[in-house]
C-alpha positions as CSV (number, residue, x, y, z in Angstrom):
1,X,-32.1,70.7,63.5
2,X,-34.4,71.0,66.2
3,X,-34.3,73.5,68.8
4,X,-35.9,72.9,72.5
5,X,-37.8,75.8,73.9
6,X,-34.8,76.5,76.6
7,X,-32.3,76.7,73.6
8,X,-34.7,79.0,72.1
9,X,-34.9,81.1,74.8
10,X,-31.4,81.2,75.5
11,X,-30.8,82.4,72.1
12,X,-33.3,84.8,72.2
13,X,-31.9,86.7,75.4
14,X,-28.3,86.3,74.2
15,X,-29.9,88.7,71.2
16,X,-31.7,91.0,73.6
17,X,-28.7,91.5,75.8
18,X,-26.3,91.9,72.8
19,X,-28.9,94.8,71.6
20,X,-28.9,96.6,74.5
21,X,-25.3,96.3,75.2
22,X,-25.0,97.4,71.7
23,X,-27.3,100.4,72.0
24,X,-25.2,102.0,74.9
25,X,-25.0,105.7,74.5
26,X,-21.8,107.1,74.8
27,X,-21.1,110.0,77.6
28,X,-18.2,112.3,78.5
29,X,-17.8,114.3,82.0
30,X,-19.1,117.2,79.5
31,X,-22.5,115.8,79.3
32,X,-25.5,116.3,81.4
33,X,-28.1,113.1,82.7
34,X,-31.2,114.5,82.4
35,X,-34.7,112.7,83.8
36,X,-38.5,113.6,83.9
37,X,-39.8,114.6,87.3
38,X,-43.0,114.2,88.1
39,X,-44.0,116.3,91.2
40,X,-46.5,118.2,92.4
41,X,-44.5,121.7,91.5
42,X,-41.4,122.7,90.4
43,X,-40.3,124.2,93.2
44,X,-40.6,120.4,94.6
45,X,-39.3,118.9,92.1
46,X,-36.4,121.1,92.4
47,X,-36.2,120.3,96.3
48,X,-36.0,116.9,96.3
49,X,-32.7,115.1,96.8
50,X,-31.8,112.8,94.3
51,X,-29.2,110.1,93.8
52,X,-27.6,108.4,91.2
53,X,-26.9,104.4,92.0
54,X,-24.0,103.6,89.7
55,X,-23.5,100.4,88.2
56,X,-25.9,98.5,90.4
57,X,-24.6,99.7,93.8
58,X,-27.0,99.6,96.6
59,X,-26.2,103.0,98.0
60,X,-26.7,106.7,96.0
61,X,-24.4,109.1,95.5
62,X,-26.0,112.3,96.3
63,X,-26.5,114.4,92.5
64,X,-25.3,118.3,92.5
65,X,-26.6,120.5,91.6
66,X,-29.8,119.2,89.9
67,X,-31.6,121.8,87.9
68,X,-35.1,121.6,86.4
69,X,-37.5,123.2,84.4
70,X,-40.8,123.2,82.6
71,X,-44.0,124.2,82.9
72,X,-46.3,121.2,84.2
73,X,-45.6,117.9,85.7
74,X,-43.4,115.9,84.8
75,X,-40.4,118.6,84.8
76,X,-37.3,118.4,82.8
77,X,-34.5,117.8,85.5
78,X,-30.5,117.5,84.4
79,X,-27.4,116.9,86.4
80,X,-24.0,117.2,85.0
81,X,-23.2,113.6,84.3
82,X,-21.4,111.8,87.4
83,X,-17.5,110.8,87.1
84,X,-16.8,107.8,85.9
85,X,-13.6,105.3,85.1
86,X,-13.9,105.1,81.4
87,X,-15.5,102.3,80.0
88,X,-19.3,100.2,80.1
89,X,-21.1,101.5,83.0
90,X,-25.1,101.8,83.5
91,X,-26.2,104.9,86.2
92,X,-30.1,104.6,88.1
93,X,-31.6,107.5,89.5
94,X,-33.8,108.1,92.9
95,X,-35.9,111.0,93.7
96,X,-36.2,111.8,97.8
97,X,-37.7,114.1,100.5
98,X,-39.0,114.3,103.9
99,X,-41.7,111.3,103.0
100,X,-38.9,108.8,101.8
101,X,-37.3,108.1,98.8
102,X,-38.6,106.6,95.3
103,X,-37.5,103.2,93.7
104,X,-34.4,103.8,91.4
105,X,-35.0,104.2,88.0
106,X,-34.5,101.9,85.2
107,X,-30.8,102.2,85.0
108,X,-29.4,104.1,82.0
109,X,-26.5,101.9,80.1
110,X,-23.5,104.0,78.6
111,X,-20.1,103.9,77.3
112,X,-18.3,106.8,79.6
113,X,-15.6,108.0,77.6
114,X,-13.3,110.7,78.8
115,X,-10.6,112.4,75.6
116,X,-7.2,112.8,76.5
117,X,-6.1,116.6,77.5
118,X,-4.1,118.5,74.9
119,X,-0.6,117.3,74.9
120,X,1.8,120.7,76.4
121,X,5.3,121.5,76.3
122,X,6.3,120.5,73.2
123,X,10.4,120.5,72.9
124,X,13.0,118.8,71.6
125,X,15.3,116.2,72.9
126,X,19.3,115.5,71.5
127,X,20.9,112.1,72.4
128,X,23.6,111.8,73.6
């Protein structure tokens, strides 16, 4: 059987996007998103706004509070992971002060998964 270069192709990012979708980290509101800053300190990397774009949106949400660290350009930086409806979800990240804002990042694909809370009041009920 002969395959034409478009079926090919097609096949070829039906495997790629499977992969991808397949390699989706999971996350939990316990986690932390964490990114490498470049910048030309880290008390400016620290300063910067950034935003998280979730799902493809076209607008940030503003991240809180960003922390990082490190020595030399590009700095470690972490946010506690943003809220999310459980489920497939992919989050990009902008970095921004008084000159403008950067491009978003690659976006980051995850599985957010939250674990129900401890079940409470445990009793006993007679029918009637």
């Amino acid at each position: 059987m002969k395959l034409t270069f478009l079926t090919s192709a097609a096949l070829v990012l039906s495997v790629i996007g499977f992969a991808s979708t397949a390699a989706a980290q999971d996350a939990d509101p316990t986690d932390y998103l964490a990114w490498d800053q470049a910048a030309p300190s880290l008390v400016e990397a620290q300063a910067y706004v950034y935003r998280g774009y979730k799902d493809g949106a076209t607008a940030g949400e503003v991240l809180t509070p960003v922390t990082c660290a490190g020595a030399a350009s590009p700095y470690a930086c972490q946010v506690l992971f943003p809220a999310f409806v459980p489920g497939p979800h992919a989050i990009a990240v902008s970095a921004a002060n008084s000159g403008g804002e950067s491009l978003p990042s690659v976006p980051l694909k995850f599985i957010f998964v939250v674990v129900p809370q401890i079940p409470t009041s445990l009793r006993m009920v007679k029918q009637p």
